[in-house]
Wavefront OBJ file of the C-alpha trace (Angstrom):
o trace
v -36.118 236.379 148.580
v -34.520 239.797 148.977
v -31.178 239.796 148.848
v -28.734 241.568 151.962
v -25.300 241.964 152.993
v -24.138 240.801 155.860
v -20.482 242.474 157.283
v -19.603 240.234 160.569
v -20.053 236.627 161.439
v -19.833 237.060 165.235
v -22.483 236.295 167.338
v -25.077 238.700 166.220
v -23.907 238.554 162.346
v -24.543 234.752 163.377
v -27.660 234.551 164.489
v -28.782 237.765 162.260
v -27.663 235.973 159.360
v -29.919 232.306 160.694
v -33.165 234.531 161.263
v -32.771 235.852 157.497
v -32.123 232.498 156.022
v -34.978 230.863 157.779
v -37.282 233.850 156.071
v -36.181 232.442 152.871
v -33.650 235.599 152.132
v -30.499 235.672 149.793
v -27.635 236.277 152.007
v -24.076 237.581 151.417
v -21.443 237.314 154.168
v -18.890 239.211 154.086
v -15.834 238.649 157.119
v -12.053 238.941 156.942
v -11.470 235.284 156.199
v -14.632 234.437 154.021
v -16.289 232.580 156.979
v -19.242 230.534 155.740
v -22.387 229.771 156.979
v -25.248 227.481 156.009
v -27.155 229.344 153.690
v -24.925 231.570 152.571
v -22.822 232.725 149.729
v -19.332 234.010 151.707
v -17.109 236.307 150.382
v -13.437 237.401 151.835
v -13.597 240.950 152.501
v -12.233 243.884 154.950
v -15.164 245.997 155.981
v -12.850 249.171 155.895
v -11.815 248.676 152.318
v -14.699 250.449 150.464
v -14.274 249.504 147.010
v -14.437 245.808 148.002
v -17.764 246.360 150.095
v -19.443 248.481 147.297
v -18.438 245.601 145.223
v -19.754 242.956 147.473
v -22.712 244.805 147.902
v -23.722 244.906 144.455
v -27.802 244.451 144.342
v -27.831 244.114 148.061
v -31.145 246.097 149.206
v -29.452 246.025 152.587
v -26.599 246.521 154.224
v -26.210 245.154 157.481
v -22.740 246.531 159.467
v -22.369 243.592 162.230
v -18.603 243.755 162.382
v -17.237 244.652 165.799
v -13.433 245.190 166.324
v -11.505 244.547 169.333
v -11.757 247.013 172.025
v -8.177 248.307 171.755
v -8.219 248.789 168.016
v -11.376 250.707 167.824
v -10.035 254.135 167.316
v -7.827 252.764 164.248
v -10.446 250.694 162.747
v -14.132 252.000 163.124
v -13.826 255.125 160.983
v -12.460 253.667 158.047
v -15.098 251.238 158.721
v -17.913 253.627 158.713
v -16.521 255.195 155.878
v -16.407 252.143 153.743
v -20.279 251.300 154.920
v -21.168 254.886 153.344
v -19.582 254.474 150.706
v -21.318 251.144 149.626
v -24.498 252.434 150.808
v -24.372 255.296 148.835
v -22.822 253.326 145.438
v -25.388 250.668 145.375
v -28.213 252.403 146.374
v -28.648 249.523 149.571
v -30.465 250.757 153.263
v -27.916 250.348 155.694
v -28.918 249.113 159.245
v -26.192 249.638 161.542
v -25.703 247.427 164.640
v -24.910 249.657 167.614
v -24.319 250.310 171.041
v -25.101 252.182 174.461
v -21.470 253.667 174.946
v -22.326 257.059 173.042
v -24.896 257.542 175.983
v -22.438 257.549 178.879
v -23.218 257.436 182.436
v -27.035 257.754 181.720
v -28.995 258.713 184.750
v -32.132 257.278 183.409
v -33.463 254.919 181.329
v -31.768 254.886 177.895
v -34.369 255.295 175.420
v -33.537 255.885 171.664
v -33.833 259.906 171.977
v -31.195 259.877 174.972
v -28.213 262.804 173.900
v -24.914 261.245 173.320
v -22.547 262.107 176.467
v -19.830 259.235 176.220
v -17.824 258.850 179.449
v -15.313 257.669 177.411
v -13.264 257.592 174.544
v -14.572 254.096 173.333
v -18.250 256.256 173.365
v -17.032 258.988 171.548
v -15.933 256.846 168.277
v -19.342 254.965 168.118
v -21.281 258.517 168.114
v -18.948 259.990 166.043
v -19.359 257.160 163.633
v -23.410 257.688 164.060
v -23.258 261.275 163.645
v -21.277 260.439 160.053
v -24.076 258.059 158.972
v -26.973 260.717 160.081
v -24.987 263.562 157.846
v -24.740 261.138 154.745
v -28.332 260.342 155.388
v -29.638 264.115 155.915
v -27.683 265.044 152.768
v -29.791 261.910 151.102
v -26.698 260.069 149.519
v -27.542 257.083 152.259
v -30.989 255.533 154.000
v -29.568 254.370 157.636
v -30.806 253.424 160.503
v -28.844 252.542 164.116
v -29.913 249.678 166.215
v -28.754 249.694 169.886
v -28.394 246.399 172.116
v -27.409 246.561 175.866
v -24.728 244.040 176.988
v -25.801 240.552 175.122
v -26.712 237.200 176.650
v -27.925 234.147 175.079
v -26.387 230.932 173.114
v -22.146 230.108 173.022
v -21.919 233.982 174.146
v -17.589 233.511 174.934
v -15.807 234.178 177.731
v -15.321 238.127 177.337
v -19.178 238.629 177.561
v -20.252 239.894 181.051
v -23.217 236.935 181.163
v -21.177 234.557 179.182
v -19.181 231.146 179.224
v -17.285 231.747 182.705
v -20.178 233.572 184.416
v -22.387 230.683 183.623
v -19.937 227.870 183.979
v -18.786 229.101 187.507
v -22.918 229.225 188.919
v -23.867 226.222 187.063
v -20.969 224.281 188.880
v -21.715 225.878 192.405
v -18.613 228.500 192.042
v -18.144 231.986 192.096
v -18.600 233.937 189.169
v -16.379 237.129 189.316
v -17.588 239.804 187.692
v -16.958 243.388 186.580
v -18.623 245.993 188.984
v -21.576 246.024 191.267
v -22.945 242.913 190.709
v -25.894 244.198 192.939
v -26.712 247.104 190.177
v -29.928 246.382 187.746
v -28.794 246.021 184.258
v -30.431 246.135 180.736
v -29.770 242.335 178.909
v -30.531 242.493 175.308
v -30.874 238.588 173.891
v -28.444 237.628 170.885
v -31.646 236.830 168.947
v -34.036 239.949 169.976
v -31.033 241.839 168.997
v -31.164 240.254 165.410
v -34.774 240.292 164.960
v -34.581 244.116 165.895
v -32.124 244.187 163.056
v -34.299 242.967 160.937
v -37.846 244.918 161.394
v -35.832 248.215 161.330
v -34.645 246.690 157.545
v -38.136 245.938 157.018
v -39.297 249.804 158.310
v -41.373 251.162 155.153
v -42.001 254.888 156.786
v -39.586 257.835 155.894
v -40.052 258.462 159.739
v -38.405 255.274 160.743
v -34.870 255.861 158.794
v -32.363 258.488 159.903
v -32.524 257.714 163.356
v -32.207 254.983 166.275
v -33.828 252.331 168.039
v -33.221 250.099 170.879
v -33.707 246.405 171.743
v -36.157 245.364 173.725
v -33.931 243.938 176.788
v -34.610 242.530 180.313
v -33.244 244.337 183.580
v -31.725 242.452 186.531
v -28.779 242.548 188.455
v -26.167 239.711 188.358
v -27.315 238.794 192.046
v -30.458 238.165 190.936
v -29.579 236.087 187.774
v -27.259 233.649 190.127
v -30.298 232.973 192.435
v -32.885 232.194 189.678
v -30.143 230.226 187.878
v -29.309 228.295 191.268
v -33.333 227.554 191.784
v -34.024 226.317 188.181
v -30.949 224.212 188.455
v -30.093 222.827 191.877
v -26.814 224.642 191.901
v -25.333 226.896 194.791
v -23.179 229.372 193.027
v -22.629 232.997 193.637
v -21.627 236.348 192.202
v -18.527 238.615 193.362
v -16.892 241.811 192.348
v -13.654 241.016 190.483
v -11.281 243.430 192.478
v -11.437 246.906 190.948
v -6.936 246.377 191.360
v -7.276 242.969 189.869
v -8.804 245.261 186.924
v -6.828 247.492 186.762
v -3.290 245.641 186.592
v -5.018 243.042 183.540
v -5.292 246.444 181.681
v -1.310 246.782 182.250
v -1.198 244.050 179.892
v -4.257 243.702 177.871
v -5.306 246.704 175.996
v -8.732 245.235 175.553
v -8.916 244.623 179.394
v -8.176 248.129 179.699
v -10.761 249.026 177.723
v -13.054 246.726 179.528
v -12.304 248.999 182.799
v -12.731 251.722 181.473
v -16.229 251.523 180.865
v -16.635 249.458 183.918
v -19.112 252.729 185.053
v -21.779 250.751 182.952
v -22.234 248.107 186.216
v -21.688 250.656 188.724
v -25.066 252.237 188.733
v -28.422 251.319 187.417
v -28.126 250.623 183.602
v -31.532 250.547 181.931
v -32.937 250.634 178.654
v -37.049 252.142 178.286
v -37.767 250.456 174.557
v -41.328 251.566 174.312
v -41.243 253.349 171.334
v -39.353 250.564 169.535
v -41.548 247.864 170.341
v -44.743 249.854 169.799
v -43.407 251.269 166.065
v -41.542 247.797 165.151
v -43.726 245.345 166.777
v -40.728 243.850 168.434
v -40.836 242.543 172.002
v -37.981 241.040 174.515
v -37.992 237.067 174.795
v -39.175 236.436 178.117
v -36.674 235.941 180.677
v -37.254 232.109 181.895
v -36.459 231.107 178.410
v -33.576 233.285 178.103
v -31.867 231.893 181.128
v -33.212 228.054 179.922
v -31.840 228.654 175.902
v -28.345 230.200 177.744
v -28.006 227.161 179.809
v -28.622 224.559 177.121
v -26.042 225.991 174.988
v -23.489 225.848 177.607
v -24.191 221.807 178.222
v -24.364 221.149 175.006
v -20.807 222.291 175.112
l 1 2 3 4 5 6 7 8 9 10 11 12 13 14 15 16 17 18 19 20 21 22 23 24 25 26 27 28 29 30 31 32 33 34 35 36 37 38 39 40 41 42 43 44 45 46 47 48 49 50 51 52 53 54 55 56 57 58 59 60 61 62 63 64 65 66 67 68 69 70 71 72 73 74 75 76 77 78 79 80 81 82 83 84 85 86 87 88 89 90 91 92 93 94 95 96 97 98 99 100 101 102 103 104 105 106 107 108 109 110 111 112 113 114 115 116 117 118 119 120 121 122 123 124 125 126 127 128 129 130 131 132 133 134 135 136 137 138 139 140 141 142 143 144 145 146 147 148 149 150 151 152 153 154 155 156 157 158 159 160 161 162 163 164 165 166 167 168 169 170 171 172 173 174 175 176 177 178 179 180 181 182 183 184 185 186 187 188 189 190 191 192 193 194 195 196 197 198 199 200 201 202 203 204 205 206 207 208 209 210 211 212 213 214 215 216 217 218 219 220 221 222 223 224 225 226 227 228 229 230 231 232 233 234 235 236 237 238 239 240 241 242 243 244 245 246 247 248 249 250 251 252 253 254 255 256 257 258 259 260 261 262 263 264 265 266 267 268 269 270 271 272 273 274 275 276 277 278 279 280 281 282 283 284 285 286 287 288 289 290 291 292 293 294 295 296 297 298 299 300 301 302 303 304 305 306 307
């Protein structure tokens, strides 16, 4: 029953959190307001504040940093954030497994794989490396034992509104609408499933090899474009619906008003070419492989009826 911390009760601190209680593990959550879970002891903490996290994280043998801030607020609150992770880390003596992103890669001409250089696009891709390169240093200096995991866009259970295959994207197809969407939505794209992403999480905690800390991996996703994903979901289902580009102006004036929108445009260049993920190396040093896609789609769906 080893015992980890927990920072985030969103969707992947959700299901993260489930897969580690199931195992039989002692979990800690830690969130703003002291959500709780089933399973779980929950404490009221903010992840930035590091005497409160190395506190919380008291004879935690991991540290796992789920908590995501809004878009617009992600240049005030991610490095105090990271700084406050370190800081625990390093205090307690707990592995921290940081969950991560594909912004620090940019407009990546190939397949994303978990050597690609950083080259954000953006300024949104410049604070998650920036925060990674932090964690590296602490680890090269050997105050911290870290490790990065990197999920493409997520899909899969209750996934709200502001995910690109969430609520509205389903809802529209499933009712024989149009679901607008950001970008081409004739562009292959990597899909990393909410629980892939957490049981990625989890066998880079589990990694025993020197060789497997200090550095990244990437979840095992599944590539298709949106096109696609509206025509298998309207011949499993009986439905009619289709996919079409929300107008780039449309975009554009949101952001006027909405500094998240605006952020949401501004990496709109992830659905504007081919965005793909190559995950060999994870799955062949983790023994973690992508849930195939059929019950993806089917697990998606339910959720959204259930609803």
């Amino acid at each position: 029953m080893a015992p980890h911390l927990v920072l985030g009760a969103g969707l992947i601190g959700t299901e993260l959190t489930r897969q580690l209680v199931a195992r039989g593990d002692t979990i800690t959550l830690v969130t703003r307001r002291g959500t709780e879970l089933p399973g779980t002891a929950a404490l009221a903490r903010d992840a930035s504040d590091a005497d409160g996290l190395i506190d919380a994280a008291a004879g935690a043998q991991t540290i796992f940093l789920c908590t995501n801030p809004p878009y617009a607020d992600w240049a005030a609150q991610w490095p105090p954030i990271f700084a406050a992770a370190i800081a625990a880390a390093r205090a307690t003596g707990a592995r921290l497994v940081v969950m991560g992103n594909l912004y620090g890669y940019g407009r990546a001409e190939q397949p994303m794989t978990e050597h690609t250089p950083f080259q954000p696009a953006e300024g949104k891709g410049e604070i998650r490396a920036e925060g990674w390169r932090r964690i590296r240093a602490a680890q090269d200096r050997g105050e911290v034992r870290a490790v990065e995991v990197r999920a493409s866009d997520y899909v899969g259970p209750y996934a709200g509104a502001t995910a690109h295959l969430g609520r509205d994207f389903f809802a529209a197809l499933l009712a024989s609408k149009t679901a607008r969407v950001v970008g081409s939505p004739t562009e292959p794209h990597a899909w990393s499933y909410l629980p892939d992403i957490a049981a990625t999480l989890i066998a880079a905690a589990d990694a025993t090899a020197d060789s497997h800390w200090g550095r990244a991996w990437v979840v095992p996703s599944t590539t298709r474009t949106r096109v696609e994903i509206a025509r298998e979901i309207n011949e499993a289902y009986g439905c009619a619906g289709r996919v079409a580009r929300l107008p780039r102006g449309l975009l554009r004036a949101a952001g006027l008003v909405s500094g998240n929108l605006r952020e949401v445009a501004r990496s709109s260049y992830q659905f504007e070419a081919p965005f793909l993920l190559d995950s060999t190396e994870t799955e062949r040093e983790l023994g973690v492989s992508a849930t195939p896609w059929s019950e993806v789609l089917a697990a998606t769906v339910a959720s959204y009826r259930t609803e």
